[in-house]
DOGU-529511 format. One record per residue: residue in one letter; z, y, x of N, C-alpha, C in turn. Coordinates in pm, whole numbers, padded with zeros to 5 digits, always signed. Layout:
<recs>
AZYXZYXZYX
...
</recs>
This chain:
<recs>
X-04288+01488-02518-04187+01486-02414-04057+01424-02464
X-04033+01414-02585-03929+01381-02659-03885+01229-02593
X-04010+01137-02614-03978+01018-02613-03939+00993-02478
X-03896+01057-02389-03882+01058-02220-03746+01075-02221
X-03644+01094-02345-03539+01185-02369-03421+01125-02413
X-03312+01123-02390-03169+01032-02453-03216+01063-02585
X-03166+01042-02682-03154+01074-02839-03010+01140-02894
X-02915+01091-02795-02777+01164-02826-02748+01248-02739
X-02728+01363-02713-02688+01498-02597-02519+01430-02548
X-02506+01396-02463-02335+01423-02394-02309+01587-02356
X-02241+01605-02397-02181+01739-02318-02099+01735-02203
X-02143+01794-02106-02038+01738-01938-01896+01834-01956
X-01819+01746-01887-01729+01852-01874-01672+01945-01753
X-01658+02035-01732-01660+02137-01602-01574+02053-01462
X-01637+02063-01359-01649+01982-01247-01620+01842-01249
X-01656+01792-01342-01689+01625-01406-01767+01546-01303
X-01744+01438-01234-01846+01385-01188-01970+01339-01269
X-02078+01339-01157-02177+01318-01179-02211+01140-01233
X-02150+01054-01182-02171+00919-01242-02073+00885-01355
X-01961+00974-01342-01868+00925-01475-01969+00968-01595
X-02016+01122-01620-02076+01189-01692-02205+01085-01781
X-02305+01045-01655-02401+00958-01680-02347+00844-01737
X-02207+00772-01755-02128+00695-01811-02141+00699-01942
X-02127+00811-01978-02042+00870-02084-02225+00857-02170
X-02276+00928-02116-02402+00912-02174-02500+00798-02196
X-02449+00685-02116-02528+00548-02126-02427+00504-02260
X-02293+00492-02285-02252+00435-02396-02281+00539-02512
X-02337+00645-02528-02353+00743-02626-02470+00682-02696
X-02543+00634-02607-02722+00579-02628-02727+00488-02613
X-02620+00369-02616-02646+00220-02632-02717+00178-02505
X-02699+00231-02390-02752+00156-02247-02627+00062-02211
X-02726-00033-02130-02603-00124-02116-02563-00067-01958
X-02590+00027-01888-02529+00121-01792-02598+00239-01746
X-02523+00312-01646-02567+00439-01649-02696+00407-01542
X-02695+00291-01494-02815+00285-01391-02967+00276-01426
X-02918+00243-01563-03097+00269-01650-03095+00393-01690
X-02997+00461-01747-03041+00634-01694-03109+00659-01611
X-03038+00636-01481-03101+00687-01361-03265+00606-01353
X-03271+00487-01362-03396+00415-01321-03562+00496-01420
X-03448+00552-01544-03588+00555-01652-03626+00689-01641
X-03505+00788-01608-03536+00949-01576-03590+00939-01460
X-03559+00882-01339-03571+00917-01157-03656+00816-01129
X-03657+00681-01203-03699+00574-01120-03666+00593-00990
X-03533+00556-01026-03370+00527-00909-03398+00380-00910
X-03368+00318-00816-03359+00167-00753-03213+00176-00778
X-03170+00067-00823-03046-00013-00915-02949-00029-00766
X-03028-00025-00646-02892-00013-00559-02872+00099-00501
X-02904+00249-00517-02942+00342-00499-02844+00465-00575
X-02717+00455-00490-02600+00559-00558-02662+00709-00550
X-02726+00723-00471-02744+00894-00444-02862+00978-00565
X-02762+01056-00624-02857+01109-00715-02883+01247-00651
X-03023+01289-00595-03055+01425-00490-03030+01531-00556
X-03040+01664-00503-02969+01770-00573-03124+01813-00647
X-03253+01768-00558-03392+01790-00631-03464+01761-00767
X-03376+01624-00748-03378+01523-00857-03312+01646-01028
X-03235+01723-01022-03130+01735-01122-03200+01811-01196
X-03325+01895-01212-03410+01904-01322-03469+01790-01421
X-03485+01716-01349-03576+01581-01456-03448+01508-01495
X-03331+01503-01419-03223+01476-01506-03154+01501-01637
X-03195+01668-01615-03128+01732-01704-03212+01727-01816
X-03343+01720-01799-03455+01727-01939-03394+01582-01999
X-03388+01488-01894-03415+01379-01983-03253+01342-02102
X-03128+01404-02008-03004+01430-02081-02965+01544-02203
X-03087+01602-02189-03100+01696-02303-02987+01808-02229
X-02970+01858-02123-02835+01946-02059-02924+02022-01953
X-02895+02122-01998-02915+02246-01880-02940+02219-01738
X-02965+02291-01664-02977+02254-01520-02892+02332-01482
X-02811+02446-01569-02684+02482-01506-02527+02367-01517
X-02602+02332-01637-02470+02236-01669-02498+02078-01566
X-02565+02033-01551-02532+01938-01451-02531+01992-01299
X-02570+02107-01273-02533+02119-01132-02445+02170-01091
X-02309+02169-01179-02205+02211-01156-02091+02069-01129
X-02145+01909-01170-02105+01819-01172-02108+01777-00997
X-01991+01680-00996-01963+01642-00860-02060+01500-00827
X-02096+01501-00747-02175+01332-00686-02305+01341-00651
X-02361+01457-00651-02517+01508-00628-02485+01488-00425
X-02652+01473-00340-02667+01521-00234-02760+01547-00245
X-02763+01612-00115-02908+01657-00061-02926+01654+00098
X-03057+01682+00172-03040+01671+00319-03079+01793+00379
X-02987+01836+00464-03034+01953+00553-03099+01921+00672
X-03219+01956+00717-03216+01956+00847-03115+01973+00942
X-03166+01920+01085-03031+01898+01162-02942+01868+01129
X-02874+01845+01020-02739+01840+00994-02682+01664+00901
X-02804+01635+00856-02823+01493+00768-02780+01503+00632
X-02715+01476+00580-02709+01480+00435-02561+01526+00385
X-02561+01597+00304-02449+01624+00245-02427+01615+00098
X-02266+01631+00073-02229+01583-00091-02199+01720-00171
X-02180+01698-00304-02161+01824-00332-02027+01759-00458
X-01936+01861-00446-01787+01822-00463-01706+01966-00549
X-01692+01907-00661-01602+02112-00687-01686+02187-00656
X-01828+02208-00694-01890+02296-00631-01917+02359-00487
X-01875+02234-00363-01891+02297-00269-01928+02171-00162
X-02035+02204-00094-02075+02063-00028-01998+02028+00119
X-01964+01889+00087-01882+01802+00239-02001+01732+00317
X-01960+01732+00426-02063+01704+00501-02052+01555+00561
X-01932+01517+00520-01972+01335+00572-01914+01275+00453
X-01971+01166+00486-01960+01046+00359-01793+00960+00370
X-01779+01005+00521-01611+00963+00494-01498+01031+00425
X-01534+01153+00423-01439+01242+00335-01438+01208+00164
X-01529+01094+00119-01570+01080-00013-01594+00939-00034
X-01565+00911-00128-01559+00788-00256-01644+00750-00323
X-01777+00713-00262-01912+00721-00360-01937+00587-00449
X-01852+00480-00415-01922+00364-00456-01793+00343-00591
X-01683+00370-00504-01533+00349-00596-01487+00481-00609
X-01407+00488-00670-01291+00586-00720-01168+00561-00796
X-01099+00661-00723-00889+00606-00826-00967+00696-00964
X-00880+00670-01019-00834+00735-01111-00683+00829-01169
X-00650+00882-01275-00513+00888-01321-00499+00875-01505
X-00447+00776-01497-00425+00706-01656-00398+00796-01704
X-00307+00836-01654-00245+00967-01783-00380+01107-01835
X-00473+01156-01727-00556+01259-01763-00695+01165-01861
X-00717+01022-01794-00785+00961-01887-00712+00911-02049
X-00592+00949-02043-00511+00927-02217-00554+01048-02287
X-00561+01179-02210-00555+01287-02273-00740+01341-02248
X-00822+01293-02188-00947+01304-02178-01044+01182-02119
X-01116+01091-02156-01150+00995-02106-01233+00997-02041
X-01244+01121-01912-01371+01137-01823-01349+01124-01669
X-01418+01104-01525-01418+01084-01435-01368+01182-01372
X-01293+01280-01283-01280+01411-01266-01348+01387-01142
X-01449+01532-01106-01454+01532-00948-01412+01505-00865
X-01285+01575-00897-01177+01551-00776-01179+01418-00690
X-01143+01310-00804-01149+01224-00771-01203+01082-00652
X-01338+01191-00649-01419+01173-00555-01368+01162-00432
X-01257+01239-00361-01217+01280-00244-01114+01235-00189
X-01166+01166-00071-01077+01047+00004-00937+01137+00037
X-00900+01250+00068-00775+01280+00081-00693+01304-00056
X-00793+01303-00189-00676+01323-00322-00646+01209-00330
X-00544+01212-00301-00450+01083-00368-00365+01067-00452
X-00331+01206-00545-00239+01216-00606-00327+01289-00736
X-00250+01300-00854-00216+01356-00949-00143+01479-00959
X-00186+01642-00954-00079+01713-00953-00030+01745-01048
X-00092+01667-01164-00008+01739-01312+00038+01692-01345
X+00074+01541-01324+00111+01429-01398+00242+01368-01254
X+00241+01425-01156+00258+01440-01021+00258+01285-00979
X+00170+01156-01037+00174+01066-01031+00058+01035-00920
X+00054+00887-00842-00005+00881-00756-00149+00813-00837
X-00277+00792-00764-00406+00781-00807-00359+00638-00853
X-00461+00556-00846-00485+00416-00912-00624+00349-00854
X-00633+00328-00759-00731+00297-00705-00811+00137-00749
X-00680+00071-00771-00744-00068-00814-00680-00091-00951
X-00797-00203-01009-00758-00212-01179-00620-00334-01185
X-00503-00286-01241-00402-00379-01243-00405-00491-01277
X-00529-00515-01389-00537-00686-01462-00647-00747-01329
X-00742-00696-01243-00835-00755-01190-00826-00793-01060
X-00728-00662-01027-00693-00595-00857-00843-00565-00829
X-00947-00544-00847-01053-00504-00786-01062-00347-00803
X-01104-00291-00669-01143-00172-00692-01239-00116-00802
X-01190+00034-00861-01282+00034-00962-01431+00098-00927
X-01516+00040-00957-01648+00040-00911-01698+00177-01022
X-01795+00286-00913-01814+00348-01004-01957+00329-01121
X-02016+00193-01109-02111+00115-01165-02038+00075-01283
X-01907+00040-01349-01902+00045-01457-01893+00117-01565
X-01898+00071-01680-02008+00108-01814-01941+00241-01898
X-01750+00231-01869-01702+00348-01933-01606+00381-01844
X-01589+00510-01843-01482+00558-01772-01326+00561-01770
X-01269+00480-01894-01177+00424-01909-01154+00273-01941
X-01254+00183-01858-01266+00051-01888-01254+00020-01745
X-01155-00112-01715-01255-00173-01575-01363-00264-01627
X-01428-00352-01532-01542-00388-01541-01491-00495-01645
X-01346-00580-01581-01315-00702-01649-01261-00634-01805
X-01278-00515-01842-01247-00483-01978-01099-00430-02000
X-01025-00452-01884-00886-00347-01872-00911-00224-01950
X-00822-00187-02015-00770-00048-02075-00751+00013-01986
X-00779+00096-01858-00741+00196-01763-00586+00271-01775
X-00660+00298-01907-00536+00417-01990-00365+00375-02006
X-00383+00216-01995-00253+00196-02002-00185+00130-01870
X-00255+00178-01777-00227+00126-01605-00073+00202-01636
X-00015+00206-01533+00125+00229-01469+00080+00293-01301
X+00137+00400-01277+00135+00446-01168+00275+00445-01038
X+00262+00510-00988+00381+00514-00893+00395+00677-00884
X+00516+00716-00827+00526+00894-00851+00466+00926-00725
X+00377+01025-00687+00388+01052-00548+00444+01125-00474
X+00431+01172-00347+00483+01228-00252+00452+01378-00227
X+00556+01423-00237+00523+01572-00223+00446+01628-00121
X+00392+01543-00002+00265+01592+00057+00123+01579+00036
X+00116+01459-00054+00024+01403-00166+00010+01560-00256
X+00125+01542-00321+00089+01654-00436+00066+01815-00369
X+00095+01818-00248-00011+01930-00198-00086+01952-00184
X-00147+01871-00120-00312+01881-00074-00374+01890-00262
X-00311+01740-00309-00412+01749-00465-00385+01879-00530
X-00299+02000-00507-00322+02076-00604-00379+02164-00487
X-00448+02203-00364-00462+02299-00292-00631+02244-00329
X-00644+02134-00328-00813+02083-00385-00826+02122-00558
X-00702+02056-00619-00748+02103-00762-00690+02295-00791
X-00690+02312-00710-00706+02457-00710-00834+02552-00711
X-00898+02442-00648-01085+02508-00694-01127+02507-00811
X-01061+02368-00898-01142+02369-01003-01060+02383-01125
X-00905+02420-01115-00804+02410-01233-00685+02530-01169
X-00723+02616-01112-00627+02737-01079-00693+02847-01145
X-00594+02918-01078-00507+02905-00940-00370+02879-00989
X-00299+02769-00902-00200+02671-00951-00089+02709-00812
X+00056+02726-00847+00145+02735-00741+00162+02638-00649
X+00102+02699-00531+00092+02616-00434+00215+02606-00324
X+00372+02673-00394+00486+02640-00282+00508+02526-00262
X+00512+02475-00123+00584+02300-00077+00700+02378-00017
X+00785+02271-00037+00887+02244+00042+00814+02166+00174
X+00730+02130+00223+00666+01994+00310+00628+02126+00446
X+00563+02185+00415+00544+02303+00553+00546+02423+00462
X+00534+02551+00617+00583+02682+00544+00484+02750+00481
X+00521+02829+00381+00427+02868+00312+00325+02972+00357
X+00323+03009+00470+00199+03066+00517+00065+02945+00599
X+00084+02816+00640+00059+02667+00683-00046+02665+00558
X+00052+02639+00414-00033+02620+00317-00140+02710+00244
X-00109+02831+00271-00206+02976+00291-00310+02927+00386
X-00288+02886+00493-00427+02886+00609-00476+02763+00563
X-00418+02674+00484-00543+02516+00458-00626+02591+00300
X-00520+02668+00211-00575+02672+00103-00705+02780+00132
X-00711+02822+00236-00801+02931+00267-00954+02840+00338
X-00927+02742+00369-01059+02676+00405-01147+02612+00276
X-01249+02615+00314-01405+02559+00283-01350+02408+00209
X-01355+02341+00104-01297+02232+00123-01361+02133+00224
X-01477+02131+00268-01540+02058+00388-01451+02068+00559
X-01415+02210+00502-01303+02268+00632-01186+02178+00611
X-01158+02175+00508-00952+02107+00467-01008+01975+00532
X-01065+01937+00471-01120+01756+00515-01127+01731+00660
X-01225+01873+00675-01181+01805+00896-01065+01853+00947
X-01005+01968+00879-00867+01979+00953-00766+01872+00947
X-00772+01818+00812-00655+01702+00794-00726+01564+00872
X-00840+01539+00924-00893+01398+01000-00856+01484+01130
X-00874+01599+01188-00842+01595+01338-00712+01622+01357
X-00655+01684+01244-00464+01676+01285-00439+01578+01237
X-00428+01481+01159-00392+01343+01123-00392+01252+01200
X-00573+01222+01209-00625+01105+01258-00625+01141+01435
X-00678+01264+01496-00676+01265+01616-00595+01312+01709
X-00484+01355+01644-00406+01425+01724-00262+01287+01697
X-00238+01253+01575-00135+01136+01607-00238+00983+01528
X-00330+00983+01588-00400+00842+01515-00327+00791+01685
X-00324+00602+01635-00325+00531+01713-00457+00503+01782
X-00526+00503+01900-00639+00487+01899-00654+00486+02103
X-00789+00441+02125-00775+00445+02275-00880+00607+02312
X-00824+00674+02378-00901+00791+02437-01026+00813+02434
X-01047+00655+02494-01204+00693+02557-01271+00600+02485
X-01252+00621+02332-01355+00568+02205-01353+00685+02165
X-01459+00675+02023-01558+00772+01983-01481+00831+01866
X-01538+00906+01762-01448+01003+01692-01360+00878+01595
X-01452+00820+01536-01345+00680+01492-01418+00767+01336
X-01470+00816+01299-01521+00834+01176-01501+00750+01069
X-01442+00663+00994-01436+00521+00924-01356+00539+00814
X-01385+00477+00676-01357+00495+00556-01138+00423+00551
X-01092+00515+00528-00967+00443+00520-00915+00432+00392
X-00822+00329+00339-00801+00299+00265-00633+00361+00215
X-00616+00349+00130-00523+00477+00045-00356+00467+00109
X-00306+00344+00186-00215+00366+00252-00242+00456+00387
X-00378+00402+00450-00385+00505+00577-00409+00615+00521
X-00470+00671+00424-00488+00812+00428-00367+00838+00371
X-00253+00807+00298-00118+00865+00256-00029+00932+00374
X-00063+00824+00485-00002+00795+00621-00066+00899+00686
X-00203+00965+00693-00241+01042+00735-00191+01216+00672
X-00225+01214+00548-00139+01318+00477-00034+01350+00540
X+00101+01240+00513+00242+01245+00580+00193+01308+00726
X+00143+01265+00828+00141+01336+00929+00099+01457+00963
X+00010+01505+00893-00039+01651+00910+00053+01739+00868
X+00150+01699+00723+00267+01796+00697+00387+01801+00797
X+00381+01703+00867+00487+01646+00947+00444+01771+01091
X+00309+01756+01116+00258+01869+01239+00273+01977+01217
X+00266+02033+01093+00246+02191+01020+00377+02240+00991
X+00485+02126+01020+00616+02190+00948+00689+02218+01031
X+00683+02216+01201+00716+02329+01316+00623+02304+01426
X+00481+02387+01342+00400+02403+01411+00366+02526+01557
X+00347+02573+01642+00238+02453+01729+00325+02383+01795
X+00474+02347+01825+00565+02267+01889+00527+02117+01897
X+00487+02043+01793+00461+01950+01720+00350+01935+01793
X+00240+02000+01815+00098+02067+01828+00114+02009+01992
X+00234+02087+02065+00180+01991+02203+00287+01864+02220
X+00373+01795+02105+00376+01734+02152+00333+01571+02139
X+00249+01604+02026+00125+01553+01972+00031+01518+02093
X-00035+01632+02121-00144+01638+02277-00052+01559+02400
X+00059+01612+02415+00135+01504+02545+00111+01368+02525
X+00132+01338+02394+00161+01201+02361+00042+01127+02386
X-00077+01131+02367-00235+01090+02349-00247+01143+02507
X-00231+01224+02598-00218+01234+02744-00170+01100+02759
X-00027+01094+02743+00068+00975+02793-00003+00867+02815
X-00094+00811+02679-00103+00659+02654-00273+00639+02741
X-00290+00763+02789-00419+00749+02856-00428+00792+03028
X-00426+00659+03130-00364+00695+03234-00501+00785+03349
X-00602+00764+03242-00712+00857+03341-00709+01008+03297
X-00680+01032+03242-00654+01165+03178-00722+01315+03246
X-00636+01253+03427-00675+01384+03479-00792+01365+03583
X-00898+01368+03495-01035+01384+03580-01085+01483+03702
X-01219+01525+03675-01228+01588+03809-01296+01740+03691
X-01379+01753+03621-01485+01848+03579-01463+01883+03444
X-01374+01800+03351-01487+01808+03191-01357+01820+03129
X-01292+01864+03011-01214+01891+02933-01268+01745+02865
X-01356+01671+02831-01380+01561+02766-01327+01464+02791
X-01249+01464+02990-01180+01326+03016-01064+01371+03000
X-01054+01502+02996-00891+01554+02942-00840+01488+02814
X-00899+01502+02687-00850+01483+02614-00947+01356+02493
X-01055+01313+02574-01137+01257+02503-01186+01240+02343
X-01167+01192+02278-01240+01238+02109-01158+01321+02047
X-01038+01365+02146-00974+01499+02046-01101+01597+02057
X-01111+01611+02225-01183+01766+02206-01325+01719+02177
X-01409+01647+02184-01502+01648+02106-01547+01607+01941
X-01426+01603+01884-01422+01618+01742-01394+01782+01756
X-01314+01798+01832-01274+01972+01836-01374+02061+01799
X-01493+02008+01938-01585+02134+01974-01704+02072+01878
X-01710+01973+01845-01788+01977+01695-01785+02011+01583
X-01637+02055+01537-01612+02072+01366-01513+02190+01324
X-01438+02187+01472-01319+02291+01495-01347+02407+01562
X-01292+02515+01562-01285+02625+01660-01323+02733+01619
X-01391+02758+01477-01453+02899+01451-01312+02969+01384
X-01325+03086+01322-01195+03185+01296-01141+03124+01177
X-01242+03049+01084-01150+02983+01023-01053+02900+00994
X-01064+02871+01162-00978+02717+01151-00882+02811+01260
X-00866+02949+01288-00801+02997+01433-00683+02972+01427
X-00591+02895+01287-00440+02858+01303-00383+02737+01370
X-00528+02695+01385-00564+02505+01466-00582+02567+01575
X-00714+02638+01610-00715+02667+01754-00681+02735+01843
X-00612+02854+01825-00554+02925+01921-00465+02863+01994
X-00325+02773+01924-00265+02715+01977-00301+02570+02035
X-00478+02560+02012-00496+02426+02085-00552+02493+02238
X-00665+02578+02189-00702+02627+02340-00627+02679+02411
X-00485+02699+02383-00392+02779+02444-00307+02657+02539
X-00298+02526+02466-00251+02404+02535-00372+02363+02641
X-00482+02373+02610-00588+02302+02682-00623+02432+02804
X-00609+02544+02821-00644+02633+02901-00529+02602+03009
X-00383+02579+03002-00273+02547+03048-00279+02423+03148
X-00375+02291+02999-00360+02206+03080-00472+02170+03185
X-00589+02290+03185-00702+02285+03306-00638+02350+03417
X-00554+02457+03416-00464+02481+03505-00408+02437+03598
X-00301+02348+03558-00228+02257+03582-00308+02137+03638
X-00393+02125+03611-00526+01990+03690-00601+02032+03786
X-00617+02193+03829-00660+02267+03893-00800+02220+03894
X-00857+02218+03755-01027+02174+03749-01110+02310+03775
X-01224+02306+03818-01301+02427+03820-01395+02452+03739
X-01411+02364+03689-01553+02399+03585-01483+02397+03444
X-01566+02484+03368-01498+02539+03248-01497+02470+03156
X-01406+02416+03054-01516+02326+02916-01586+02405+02888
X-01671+02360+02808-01783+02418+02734-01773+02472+02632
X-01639+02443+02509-01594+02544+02396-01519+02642+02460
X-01406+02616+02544-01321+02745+02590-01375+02820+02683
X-01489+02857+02660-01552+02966+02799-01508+03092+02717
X-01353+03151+02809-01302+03315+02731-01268+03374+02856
X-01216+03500+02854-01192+03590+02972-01088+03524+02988
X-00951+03484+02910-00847+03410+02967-00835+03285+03022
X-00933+03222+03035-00971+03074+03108-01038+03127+03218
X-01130+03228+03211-01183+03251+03322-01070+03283+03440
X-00928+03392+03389-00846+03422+03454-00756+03351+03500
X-00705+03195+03404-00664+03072+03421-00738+03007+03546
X-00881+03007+03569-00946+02911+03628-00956+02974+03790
X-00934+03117+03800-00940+03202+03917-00864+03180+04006
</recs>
C-alpha cells in the first residue's frame, strides 16, 4: 500500500484550505502540482476543482493524514438531495457556489510572512479583509495583475513567480473588518466583535447565524433590498467582484445602523422604481425577487431580526393594496386580521 503513498507527510494546518494544503504537499514531494495529487489518489480529471467530501478517506491514506485531519480543511463538497451541492467552509457547509472562491482566492501578505499557508477563510466571497493585520485582501498578483489561481504550485508564489509575501495592501474599512472578524471568529476566537459601523446587538444577531445564514443575510440586505436591479428579474445570483462586494458590505452596515427605518425605506425605494408594483393576488408582484429570495432562504427564527420587521412592512403593504389572497410565507393570525 505504501507505494500508493506521498513519501513526505505535510501536516495541515487547522481550518487550512483544502487546495492550499494539497499545495504544500505537491512541493514537499517534488510534484510539479497539486493536480497530480489529486489525479494519482482520486483519479481527478485535471479540470475538475471539486474534491467530494466521500473522496477524503483515499485522500487521506494517500497524504499519510488522518481522516480527522483533512476533514476539518476548507474546499471539500458534497451533494444533498433536493438541495444540490454544497461547500464546506470553517467547518460548516454554504450552500451556493456564489458565496465562495473556488477557482481564485485573495490572500493577506502579511499572515503568508508569518505562515505560508492558504487560510479557509479566504475562500469566502464576503471576506475581504484582514482582521489582524486590519489590511484589505489581495486578490490579484501585483507583478502579473492576474487573479491568483488556486492551481498554482505554492501558496506564496504567483504563477508568474511573484513573491506574494512582499505585495502591499490597502487598509480596510471598518465594515470589511467586521464581517472578517465575525467569520474569523469561527475559526480564531472568540475575537471582540465591537463596531462602531452598527449597534452592538445588529452584530450579536449576524454573529449568531450559521455562516451559510451571514452569507444570505448580507446578499438579501445588500444585494436585494438596495441592489440596482429591475423587479421583475430573477434573484440575480452572480459571482461579484471585490469592489461590488465591498459596496455591498458598506450597504448592509449602512441598513443595520438605524435599523428597521432604513428597512422600509429601502422596500419604498425598489416599490418606487417599479411602476407595476400593485398587482391584483401575489406578494411576488409586490415586491418581486425581494420576496422570493425572502421566502426561499429567509424567514425562520434565525434570521427573526430580518423578518419581523420585513413581514411587518409587507403585511401593511397588502393592506394598503387591499389584496385578498394571502402570500404564501406570511400566512399568520395578524395578516389574517390585516386581510379581514
Amino acid at each position: 500500500m505504501d507505494q500508493y503513498r506521498l513519501i513526505n507527510r505535510t501536516q495541515p494546518y487547522p481550518f487550512e484550505s483544502l487546495r492550499g494544503f494539497l499545495m504544500r504537499c505537491a512541493g514537499a514531494n517534488h510534484y510539479r502540482s497539486h493536480q497530480e495529487i489529486l489525479q494519482y489518489a482520486l483519479g481527478a480529471s485535471s479540470t475538475n476543482p471539486q474534491v467530494e467530501q466521500t473522496e477524503i478517506p483515499r485522500l487521506a491514506i494517500y497524504t499519510r493524514n488522518s481522516v480527522n485531519e483533512l476533514s476539518q480543511l476548507s474546499g471539500m463538497s458534497r451533494k444533498v438531495p433536493r438541495k444540490g451541492r454544497e461547500w464546506k467552509i470553517l467547518g460548516e457547509w454554504l450552500s451556493k457556489s456564489t458565496f465562495l472562491k473556488l477557482r481564485h482566492a485573495p490572500i493577506c501578505h502579511r499572515c503568508l510572512q508569518e505562515q505560508p499557508f492558504l487560510q479557509g477563510a479566504w475562500h469566502l466571497a464576503f471576506n475581504t479583509a484582514c482582521w489582524k493585520h486590519r489590511c484589505q485582501l489581495i486578490d490579484r498578483c501585483p507583478q502579473c495583475k492576474r487573479q491568483l489561481a488556486l492551481s498554482r504550485r505554492q501558496p506564496e508564489y504567483c504563477e508568474c513567480g511573484f513573491d506574494l509575501r512582499k505585495s502591499e495592501s490597502l487598509p480596510a474599512e471598518a465594515e470589511q473588518l467586521l464581517i472578517a472578524r465575525i467569520i474569523a471568529n469561527r475559526s480564531d476566537g472568540p475575537l471582540n466583535l465591537d463596531s462602531a459601523c452598527i449597534p452592538a446587538y445588529q452584530v450579536e444577531n449576524l454573529a449568531r447565524l450559521s455562516l451559510d445564514g451571514l452569507c444570505h443575510s448580507l446578499w438579501f440586505l445588500g444585494h436585494h433590498l438596495l441592489g440596482n436591479f429591475p423587479l421583475s428579474q430573477g434573484s440575480g445570483l452572480r459571482k461579484l467582484d471585490d469592489r461590488e462586494t465591498r459596496e455591498m458590505i458598506a450597504a448592509v452596515c449602512w441598513l443595520l445602523s438605524d435599523w428597521p427605518s432604513r428597512l422600509n425605506q429601502a422596500l419604498l425605494r425598489q416599490i418606487a422604481l417599479n411602476s407595476k408594483w400593485s398587482g391584483d393576488n401575489a406578494t411576488m408582484r409586490l415586491l418581486g425577487p425581494i420576496q422570493r429570495y425572502y421566502e426561499s432562504h429567509i424567514g425562520s427564527c434565525d434570521f427573526r431580526f430580518i423578518s419581523s420587521p420585513y413581514e411587518a412592512f409587507v403585511r401593511q403593504l397588502v393592506k394598503q393594496a387591499e389584496i385578498k389572497t394571502r402570500p404564501s410565507r406570511l400566512d399568520s393570525p395578524q395578516l389574517e386580521l390585516d386581510l379581514s
